[in-house]
PQR file with spaces between the fields and no chain letter, atoms N, CA, C, O and H, PARSE charges and radii, in Angstrom:
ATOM       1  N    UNK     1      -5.315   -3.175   -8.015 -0.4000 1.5000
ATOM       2  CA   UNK     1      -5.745   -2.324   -6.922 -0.0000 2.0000
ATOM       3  C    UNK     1      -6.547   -3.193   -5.947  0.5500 1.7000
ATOM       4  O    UNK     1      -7.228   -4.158   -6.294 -0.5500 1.4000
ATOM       5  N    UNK     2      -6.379   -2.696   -4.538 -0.4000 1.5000
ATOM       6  CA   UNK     2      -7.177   -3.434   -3.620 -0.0000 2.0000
ATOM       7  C    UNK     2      -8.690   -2.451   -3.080  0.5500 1.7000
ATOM       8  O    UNK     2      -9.091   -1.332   -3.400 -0.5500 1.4000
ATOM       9  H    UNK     2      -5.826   -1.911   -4.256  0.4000 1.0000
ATOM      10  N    UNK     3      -9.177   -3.419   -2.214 -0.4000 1.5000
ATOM      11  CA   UNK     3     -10.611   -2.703   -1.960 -0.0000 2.0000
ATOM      12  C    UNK     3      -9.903   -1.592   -1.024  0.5500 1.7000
ATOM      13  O    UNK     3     -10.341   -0.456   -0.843 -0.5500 1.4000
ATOM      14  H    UNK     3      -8.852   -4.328   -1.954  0.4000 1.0000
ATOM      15  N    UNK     4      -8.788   -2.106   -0.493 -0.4000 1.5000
ATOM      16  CA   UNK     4      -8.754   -1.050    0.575 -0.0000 2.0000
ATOM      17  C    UNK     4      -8.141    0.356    0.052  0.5500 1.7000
ATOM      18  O    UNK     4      -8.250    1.396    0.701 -0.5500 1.4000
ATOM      19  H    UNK     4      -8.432   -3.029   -0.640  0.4000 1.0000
ATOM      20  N    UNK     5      -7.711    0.295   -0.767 -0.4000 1.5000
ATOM      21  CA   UNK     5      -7.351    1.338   -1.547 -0.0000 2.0000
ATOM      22  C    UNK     5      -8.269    2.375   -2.678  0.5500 1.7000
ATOM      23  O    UNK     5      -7.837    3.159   -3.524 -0.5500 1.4000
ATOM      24  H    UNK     5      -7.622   -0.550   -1.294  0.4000 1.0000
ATOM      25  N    UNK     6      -9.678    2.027   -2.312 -0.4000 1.5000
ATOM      26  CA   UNK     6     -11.079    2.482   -3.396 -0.0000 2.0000
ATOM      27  C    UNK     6     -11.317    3.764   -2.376  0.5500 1.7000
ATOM      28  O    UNK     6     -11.144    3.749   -1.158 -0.5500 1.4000
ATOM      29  H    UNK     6     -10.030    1.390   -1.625  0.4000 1.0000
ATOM      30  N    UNK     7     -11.753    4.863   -3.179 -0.4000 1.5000
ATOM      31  CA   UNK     7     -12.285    5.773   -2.247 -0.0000 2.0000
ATOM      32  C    UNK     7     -13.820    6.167   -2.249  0.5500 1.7000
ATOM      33  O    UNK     7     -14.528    5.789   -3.182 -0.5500 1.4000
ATOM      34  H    UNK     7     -11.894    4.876   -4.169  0.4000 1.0000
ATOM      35  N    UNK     8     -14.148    6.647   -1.591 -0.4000 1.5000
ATOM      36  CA   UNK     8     -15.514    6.827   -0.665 -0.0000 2.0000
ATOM      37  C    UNK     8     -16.336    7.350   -1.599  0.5500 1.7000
ATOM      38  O    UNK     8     -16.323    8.564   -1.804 -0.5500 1.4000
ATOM      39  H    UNK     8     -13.572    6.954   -0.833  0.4000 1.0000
ATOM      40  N    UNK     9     -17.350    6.320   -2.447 -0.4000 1.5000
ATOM      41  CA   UNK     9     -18.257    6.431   -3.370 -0.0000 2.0000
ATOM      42  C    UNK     9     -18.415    5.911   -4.513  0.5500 1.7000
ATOM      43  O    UNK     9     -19.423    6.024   -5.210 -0.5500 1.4000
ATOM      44  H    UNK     9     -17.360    5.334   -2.280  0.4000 1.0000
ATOM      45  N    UNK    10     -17.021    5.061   -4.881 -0.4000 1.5000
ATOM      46  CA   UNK    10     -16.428    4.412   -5.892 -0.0000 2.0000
ATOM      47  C    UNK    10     -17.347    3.132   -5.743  0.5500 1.7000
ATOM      48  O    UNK    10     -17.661    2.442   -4.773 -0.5500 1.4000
ATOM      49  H    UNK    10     -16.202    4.969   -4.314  0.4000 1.0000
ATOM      50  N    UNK    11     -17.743    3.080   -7.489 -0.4000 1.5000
ATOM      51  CA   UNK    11     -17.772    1.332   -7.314 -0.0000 2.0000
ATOM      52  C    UNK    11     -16.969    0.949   -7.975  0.5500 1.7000
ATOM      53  O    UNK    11     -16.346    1.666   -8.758 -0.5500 1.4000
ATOM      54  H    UNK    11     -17.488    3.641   -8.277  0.4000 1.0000
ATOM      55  N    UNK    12     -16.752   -0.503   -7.794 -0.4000 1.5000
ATOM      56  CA   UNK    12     -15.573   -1.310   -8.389 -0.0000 2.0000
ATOM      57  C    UNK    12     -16.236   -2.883   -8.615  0.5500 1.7000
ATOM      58  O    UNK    12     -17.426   -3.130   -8.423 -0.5500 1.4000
ATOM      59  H    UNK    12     -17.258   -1.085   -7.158  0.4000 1.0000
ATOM      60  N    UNK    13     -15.576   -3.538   -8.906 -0.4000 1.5000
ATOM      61  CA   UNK    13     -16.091   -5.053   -9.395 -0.0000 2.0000
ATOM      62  C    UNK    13     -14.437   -6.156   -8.592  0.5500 1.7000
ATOM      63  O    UNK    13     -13.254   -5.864   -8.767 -0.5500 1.4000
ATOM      64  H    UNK    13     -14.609   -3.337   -9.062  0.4000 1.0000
ATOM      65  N    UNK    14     -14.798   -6.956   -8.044 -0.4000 1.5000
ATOM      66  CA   UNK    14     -14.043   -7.995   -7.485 -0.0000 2.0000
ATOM      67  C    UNK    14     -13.575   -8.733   -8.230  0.5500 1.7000
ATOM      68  O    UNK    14     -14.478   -9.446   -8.666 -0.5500 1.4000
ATOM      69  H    UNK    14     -15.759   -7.194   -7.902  0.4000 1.0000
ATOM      70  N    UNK    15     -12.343   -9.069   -8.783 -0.4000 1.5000
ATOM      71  CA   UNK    15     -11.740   -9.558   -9.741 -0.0000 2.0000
ATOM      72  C    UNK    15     -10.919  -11.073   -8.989  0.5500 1.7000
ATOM      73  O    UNK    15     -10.797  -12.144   -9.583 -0.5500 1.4000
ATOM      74  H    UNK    15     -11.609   -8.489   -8.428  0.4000 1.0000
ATOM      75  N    UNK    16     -10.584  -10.871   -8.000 -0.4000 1.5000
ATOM      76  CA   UNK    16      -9.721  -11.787   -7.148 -0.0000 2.0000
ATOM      77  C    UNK    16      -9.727  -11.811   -5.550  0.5500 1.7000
ATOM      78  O    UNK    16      -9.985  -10.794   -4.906 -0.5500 1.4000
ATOM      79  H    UNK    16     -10.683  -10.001   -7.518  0.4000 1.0000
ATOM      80  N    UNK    17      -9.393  -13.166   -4.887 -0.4000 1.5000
ATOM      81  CA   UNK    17     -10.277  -12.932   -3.745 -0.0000 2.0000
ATOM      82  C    UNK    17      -8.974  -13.346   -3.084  0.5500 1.7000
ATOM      83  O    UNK    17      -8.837  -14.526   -3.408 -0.5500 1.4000
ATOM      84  H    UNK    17      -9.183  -13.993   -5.410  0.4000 1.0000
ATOM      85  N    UNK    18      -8.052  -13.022   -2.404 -0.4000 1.5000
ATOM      86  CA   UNK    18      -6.413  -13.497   -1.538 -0.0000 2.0000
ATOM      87  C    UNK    18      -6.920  -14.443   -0.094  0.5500 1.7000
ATOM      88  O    UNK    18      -8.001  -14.807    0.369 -0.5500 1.4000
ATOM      89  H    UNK    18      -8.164  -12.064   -2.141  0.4000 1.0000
ATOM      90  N    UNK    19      -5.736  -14.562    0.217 -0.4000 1.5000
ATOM      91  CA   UNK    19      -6.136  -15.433    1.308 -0.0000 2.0000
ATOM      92  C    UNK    19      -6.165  -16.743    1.420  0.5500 1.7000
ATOM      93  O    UNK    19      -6.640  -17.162    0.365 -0.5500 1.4000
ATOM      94  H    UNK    19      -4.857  -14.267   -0.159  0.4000 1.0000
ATOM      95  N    UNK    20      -5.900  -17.675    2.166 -0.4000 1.5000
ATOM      96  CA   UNK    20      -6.075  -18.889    2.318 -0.0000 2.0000
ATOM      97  C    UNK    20      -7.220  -19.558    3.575  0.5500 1.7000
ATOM      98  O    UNK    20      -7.326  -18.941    4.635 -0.5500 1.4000
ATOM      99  H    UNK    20      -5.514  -17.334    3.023  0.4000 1.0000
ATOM     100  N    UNK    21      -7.786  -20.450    3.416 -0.4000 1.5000
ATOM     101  CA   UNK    21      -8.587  -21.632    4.119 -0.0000 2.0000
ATOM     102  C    UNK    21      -9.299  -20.228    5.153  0.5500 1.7000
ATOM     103  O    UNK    21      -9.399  -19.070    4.748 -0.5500 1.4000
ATOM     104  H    UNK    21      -7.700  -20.952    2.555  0.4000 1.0000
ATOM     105  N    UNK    22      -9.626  -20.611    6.213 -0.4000 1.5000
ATOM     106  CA   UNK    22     -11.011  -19.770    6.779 -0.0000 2.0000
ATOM     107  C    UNK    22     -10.926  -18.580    6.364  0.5500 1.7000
ATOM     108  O    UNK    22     -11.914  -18.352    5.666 -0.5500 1.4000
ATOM     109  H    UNK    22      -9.546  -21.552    6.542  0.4000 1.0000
ATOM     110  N    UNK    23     -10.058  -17.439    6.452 -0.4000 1.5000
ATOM     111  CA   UNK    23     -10.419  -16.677    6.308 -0.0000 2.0000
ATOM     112  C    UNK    23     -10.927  -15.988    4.852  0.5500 1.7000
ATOM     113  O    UNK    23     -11.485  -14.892    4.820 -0.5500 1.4000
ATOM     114  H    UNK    23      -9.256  -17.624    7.019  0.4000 1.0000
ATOM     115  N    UNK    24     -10.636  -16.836    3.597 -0.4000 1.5000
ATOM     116  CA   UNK    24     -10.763  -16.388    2.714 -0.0000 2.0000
ATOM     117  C    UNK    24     -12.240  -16.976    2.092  0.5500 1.7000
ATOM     118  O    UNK    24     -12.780  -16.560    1.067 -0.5500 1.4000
ATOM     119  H    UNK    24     -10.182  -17.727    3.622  0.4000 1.0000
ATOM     120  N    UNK    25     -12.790  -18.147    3.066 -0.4000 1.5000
ATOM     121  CA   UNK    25     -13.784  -18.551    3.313 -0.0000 2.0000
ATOM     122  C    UNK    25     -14.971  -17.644    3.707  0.5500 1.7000
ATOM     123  O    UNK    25     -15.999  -17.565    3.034 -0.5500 1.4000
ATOM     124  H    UNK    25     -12.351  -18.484    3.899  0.4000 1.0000
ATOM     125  N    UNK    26     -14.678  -16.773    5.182 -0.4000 1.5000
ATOM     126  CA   UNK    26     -15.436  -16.391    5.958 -0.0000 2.0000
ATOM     127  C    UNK    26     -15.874  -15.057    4.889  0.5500 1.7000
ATOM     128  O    UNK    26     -17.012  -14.589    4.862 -0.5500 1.4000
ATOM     129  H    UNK    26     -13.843  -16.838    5.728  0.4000 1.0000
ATOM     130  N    UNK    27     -14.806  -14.596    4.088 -0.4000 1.5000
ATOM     131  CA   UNK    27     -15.330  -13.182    2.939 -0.0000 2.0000
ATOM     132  C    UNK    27     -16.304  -13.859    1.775  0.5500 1.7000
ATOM     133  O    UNK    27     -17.220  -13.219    1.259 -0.5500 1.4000
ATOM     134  H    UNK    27     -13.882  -14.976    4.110  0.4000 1.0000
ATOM     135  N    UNK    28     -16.113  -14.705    1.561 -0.4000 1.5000
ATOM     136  CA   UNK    28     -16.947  -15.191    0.637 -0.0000 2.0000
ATOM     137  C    UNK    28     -18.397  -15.938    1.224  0.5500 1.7000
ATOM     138  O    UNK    28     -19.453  -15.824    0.603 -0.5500 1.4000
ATOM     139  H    UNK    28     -15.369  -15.226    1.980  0.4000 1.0000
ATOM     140  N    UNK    29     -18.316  -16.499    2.154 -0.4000 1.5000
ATOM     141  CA   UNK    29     -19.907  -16.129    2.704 -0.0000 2.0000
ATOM     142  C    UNK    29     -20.217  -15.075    3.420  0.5500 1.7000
ATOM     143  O    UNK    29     -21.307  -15.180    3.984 -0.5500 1.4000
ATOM     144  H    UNK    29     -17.458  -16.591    2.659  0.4000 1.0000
ATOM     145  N    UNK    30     -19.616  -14.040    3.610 -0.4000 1.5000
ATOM     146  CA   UNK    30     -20.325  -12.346    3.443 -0.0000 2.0000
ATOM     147  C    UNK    30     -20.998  -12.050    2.141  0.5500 1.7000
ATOM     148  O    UNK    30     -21.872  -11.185    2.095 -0.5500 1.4000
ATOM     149  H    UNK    30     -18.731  -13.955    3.152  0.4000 1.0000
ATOM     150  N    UNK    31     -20.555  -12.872    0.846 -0.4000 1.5000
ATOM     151  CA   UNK    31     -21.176  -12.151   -0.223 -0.0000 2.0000
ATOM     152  C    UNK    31     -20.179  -11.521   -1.312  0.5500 1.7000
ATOM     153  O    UNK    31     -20.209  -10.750   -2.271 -0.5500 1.4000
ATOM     154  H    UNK    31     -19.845  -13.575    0.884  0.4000 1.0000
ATOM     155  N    UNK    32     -19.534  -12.089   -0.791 -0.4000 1.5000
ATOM     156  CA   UNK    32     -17.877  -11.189   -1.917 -0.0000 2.0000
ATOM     157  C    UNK    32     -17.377  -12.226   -2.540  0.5500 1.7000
ATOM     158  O    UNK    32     -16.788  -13.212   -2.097 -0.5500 1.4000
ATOM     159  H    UNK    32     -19.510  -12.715   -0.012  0.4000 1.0000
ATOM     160  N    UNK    33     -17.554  -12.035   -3.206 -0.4000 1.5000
ATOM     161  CA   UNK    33     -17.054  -13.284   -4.399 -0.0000 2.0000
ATOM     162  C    UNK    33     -16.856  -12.870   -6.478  0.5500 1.7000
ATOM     163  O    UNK    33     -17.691  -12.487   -7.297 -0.5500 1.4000
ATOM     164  H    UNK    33     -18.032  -11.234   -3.566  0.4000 1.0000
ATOM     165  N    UNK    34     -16.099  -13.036   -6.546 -0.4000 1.5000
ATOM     166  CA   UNK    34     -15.563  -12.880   -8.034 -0.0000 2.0000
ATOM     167  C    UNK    34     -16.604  -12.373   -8.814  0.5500 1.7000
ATOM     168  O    UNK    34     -17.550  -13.083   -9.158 -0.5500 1.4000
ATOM     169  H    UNK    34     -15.421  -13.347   -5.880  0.4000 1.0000
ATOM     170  N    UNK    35     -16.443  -10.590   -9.273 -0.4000 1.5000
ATOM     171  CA   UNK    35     -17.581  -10.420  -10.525 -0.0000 2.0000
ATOM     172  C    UNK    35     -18.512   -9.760   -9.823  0.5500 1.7000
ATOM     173  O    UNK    35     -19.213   -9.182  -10.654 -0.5500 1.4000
ATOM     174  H    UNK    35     -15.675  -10.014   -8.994  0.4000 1.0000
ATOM     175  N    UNK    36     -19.029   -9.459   -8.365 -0.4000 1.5000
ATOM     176  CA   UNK    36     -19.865   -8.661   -7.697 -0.0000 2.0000
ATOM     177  C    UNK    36     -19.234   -7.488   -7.591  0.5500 1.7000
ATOM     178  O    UNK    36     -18.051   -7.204   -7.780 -0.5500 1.4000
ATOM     179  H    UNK    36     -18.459   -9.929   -7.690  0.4000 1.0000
ATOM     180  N    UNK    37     -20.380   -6.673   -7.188 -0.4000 1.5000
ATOM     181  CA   UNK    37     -19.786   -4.622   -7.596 -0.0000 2.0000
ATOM     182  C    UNK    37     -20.083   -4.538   -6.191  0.5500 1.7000
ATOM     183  O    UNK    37     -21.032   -5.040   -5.589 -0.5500 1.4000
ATOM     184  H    UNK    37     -21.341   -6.904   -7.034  0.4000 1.0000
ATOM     185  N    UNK    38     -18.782   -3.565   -5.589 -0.4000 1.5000
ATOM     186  CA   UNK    38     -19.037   -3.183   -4.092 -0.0000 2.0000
ATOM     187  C    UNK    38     -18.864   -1.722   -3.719  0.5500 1.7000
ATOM     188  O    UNK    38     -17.720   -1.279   -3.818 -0.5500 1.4000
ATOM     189  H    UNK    38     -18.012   -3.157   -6.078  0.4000 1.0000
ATOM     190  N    UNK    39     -19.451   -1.223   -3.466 -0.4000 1.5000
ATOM     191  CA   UNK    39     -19.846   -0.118   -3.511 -0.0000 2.0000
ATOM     192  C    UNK    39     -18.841    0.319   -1.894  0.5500 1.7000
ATOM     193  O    UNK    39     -18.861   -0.304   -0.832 -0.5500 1.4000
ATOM     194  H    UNK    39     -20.381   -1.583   -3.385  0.4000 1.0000
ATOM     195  N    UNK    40     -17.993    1.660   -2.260 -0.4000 1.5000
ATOM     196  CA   UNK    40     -17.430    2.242   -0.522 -0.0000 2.0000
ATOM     197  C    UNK    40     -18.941    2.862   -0.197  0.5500 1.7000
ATOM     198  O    UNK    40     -19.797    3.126   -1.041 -0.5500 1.4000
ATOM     199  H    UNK    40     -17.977    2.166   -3.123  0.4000 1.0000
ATOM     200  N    UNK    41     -19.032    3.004    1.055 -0.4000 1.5000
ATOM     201  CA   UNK    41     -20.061    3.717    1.541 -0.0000 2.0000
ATOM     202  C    UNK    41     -19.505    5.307    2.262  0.5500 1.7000
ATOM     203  O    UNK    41     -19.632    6.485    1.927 -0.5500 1.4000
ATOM     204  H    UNK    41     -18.337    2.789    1.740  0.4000 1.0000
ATOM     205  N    UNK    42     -18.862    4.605    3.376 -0.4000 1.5000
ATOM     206  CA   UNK    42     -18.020    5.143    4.251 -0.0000 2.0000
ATOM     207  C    UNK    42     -16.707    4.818    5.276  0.5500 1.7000
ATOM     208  O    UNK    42     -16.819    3.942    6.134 -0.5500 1.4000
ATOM     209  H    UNK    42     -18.759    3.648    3.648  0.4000 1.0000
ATOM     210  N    UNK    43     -15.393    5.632    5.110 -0.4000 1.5000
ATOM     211  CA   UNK    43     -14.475    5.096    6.428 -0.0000 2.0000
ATOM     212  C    UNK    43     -14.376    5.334    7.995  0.5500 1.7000
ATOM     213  O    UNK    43     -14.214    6.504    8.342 -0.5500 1.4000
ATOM     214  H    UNK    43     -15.302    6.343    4.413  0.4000 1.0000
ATOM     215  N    UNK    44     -14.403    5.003    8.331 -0.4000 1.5000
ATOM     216  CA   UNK    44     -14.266    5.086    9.878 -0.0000 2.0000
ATOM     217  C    UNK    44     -13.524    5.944   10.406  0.5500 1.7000
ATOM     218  O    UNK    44     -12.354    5.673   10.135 -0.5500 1.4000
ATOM     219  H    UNK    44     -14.535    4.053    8.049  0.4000 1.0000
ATOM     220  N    UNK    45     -13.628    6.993   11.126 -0.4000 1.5000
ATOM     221  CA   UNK    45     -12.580    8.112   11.593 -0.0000 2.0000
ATOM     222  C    UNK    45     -11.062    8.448   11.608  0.5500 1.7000
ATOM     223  O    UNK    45     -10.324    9.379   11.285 -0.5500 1.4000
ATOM     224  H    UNK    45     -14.578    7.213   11.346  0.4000 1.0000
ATOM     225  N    UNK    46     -10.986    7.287   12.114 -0.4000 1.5000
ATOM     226  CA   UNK    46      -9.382    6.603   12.266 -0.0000 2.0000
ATOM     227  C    UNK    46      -8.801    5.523   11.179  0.5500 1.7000
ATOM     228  O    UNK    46      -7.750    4.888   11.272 -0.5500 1.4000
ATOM     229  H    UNK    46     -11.586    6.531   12.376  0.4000 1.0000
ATOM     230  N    UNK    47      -9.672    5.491   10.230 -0.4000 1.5000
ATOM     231  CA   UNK    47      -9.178    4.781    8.900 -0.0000 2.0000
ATOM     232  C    UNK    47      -9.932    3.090    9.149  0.5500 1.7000
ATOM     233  O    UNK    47     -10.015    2.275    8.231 -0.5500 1.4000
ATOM     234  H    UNK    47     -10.525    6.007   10.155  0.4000 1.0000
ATOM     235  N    UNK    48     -10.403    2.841   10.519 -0.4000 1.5000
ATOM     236  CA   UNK    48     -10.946    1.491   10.234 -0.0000 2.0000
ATOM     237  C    UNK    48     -11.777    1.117   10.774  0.5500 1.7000
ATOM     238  O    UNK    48     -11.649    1.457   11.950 -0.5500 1.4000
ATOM     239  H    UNK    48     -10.335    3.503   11.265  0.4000 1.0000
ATOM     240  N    UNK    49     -12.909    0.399   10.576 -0.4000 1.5000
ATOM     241  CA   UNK    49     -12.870   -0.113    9.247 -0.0000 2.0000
ATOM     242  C    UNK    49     -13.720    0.355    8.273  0.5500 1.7000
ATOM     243  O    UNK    49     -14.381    1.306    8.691 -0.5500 1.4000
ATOM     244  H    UNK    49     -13.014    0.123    9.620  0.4000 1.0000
ATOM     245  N    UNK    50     -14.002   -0.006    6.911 -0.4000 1.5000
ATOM     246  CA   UNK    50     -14.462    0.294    6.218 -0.0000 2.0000
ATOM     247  C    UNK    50     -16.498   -0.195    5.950  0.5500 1.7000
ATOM     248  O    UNK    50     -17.018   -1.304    6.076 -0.5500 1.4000
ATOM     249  H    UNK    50     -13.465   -0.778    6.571  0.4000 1.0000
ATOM     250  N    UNK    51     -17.040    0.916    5.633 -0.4000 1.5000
ATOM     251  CA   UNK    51     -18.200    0.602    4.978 -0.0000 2.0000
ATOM     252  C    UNK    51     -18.550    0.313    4.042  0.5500 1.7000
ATOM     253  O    UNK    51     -18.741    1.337    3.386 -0.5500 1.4000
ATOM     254  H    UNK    51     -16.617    1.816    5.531  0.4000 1.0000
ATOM     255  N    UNK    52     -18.801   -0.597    3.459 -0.4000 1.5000
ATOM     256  CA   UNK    52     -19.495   -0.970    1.616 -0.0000 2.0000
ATOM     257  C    UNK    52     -21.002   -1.035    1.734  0.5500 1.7000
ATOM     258  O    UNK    52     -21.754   -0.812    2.683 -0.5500 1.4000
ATOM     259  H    UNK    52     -18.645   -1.429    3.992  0.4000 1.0000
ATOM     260  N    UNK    53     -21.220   -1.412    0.469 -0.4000 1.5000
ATOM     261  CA   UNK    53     -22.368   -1.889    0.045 -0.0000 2.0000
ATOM     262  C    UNK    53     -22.074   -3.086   -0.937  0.5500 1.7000
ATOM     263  O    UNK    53     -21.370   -2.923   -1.933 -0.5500 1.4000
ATOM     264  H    UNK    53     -20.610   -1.593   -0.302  0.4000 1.0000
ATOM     265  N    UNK    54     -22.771   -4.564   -0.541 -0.4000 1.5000
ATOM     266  CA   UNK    54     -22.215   -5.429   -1.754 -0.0000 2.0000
ATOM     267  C    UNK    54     -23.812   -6.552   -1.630  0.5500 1.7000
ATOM     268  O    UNK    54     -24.311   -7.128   -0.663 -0.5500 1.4000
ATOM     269  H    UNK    54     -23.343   -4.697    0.268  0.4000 1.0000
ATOM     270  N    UNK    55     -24.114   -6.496   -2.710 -0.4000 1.5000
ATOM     271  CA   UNK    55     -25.388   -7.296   -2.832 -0.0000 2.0000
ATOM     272  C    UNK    55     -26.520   -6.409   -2.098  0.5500 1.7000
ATOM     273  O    UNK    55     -27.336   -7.125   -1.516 -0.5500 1.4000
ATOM     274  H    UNK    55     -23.709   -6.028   -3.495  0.4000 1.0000
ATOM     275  N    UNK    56     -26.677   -5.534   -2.025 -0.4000 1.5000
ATOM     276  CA   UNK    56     -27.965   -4.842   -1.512 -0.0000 2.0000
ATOM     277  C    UNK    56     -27.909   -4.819   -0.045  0.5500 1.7000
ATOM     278  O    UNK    56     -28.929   -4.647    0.622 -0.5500 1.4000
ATOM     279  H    UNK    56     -26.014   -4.953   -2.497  0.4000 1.0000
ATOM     280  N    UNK    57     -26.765   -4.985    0.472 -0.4000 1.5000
ATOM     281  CA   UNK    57     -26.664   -4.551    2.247 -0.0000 2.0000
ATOM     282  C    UNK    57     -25.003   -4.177    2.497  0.5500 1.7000
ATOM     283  O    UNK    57     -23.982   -4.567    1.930 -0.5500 1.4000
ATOM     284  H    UNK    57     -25.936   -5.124   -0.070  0.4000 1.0000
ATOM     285  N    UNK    58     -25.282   -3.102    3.781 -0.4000 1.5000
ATOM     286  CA   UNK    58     -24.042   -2.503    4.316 -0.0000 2.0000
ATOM     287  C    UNK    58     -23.510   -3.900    5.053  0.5500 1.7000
ATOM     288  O    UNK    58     -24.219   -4.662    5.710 -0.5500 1.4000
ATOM     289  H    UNK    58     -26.112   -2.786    4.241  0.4000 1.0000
ATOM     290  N    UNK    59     -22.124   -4.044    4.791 -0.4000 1.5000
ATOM     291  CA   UNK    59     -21.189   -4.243    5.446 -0.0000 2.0000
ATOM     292  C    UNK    59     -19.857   -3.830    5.871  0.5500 1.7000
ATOM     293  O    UNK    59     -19.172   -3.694    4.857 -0.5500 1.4000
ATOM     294  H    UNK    59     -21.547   -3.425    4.258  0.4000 1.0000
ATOM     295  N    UNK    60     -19.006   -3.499    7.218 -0.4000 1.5000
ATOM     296  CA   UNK    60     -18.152   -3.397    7.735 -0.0000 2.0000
ATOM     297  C    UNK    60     -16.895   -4.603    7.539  0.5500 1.7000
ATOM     298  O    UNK    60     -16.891   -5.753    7.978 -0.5500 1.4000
ATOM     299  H    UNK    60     -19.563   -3.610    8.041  0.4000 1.0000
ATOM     300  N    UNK    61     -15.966   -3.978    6.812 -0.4000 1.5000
ATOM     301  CA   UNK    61     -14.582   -4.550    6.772 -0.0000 2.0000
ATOM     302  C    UNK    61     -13.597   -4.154    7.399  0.5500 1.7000
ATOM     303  O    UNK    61     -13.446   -2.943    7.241 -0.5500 1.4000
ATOM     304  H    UNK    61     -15.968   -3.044    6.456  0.4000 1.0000
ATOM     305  N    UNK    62     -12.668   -4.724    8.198 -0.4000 1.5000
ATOM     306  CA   UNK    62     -11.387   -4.391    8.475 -0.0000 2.0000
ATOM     307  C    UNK    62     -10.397   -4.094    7.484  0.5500 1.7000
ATOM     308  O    UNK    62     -10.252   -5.053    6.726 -0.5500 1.4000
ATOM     309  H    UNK    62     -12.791   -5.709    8.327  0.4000 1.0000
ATOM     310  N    UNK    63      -9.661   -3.116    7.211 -0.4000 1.5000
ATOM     311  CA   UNK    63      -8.697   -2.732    5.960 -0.0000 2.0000
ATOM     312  C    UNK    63      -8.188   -4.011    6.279  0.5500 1.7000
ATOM     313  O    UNK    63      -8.799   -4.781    5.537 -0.5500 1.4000
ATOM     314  H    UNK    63      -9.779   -2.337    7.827  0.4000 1.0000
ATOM     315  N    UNK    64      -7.394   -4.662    6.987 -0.4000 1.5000
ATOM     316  CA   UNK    64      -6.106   -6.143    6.889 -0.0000 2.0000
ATOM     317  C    UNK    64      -7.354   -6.923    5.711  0.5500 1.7000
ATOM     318  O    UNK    64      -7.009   -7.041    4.535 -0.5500 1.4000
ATOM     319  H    UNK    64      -6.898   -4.037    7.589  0.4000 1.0000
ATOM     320  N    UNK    65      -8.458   -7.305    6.053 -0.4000 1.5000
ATOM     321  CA   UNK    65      -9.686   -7.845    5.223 -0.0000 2.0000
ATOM     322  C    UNK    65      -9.365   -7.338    3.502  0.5500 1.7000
ATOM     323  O    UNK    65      -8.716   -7.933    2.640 -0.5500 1.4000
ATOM     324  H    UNK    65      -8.738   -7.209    7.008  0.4000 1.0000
ATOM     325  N    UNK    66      -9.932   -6.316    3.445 -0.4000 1.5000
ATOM     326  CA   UNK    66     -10.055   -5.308    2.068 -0.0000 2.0000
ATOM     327  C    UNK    66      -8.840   -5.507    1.576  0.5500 1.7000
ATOM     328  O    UNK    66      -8.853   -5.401    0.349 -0.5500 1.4000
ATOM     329  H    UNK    66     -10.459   -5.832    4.145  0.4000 1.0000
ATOM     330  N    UNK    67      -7.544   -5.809    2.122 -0.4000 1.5000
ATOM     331  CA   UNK    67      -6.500   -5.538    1.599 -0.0000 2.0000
ATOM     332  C    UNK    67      -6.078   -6.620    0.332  0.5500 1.7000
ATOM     333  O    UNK    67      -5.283   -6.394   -0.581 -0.5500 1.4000
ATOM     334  H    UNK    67      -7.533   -5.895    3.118  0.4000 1.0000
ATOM     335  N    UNK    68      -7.191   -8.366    0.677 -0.4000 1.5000
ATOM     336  CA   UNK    68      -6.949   -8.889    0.508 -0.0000 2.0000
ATOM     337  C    UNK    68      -7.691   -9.531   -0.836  0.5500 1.7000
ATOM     338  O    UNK    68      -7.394  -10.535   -1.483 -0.5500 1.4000
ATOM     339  H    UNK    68      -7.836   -8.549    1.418  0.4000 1.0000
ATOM     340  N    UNK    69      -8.764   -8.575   -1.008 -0.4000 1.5000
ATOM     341  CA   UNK    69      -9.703   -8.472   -2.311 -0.0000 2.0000
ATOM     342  C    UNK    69      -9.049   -7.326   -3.368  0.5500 1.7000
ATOM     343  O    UNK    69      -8.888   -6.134   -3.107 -0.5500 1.4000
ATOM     344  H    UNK    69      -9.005   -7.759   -0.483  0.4000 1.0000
ATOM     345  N    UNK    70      -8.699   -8.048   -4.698 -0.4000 1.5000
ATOM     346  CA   UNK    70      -8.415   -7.386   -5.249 -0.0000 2.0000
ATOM     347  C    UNK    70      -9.770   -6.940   -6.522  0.5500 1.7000
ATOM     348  O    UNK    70     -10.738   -7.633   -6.836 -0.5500 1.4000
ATOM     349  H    UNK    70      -8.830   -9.016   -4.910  0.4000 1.0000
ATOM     350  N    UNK    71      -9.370   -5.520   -7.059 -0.4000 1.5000
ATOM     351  CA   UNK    71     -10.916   -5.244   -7.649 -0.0000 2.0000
ATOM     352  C    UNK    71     -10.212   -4.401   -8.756  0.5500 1.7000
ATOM     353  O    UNK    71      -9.007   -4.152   -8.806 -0.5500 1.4000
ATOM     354  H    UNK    71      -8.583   -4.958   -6.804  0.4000 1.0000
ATOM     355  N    UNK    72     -11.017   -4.071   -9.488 -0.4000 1.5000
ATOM     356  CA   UNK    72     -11.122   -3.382  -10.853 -0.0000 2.0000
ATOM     357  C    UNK    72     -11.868   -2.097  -11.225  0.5500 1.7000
ATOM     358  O    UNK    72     -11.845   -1.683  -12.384 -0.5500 1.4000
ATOM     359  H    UNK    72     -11.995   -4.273   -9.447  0.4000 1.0000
């Protein structure tokens, strides 16, 4: 299952991180990285993007993003 597919209140744990060279870079210094619990917060009206919680602060993802973290 992907993050983008978690619904609104769920936590989950990051098992695998997709992607190649920057961009799979730029998620992992947000704080997302293998074995952290990310909490949905809230979705965005129109489906994007998404709200979490991961390490003790809100962040905003683009679903194409989320699509690419897989979780448990």
């Amino acid at each position: 299952m992907t993050l983008k597919e978690v619904g609104i209140g769920e936590t989950v744990t990051v098992s695998k991180i997709g992607g190649e060279g920057a961009l799979k870079r730029r998620i992992m210094d947000m704080g997302i990285t293998k074995g952290v619990k990310i909490t949905v917060r809230k979705v965005a009206p129109l489906g994007d993007p998404i709200e979490i919680t991961v390490r003790g602060y809100e962040l905003s993802l683009r679903k194409a993003d989320a699509a690419m973290i897989e979780v448990i």
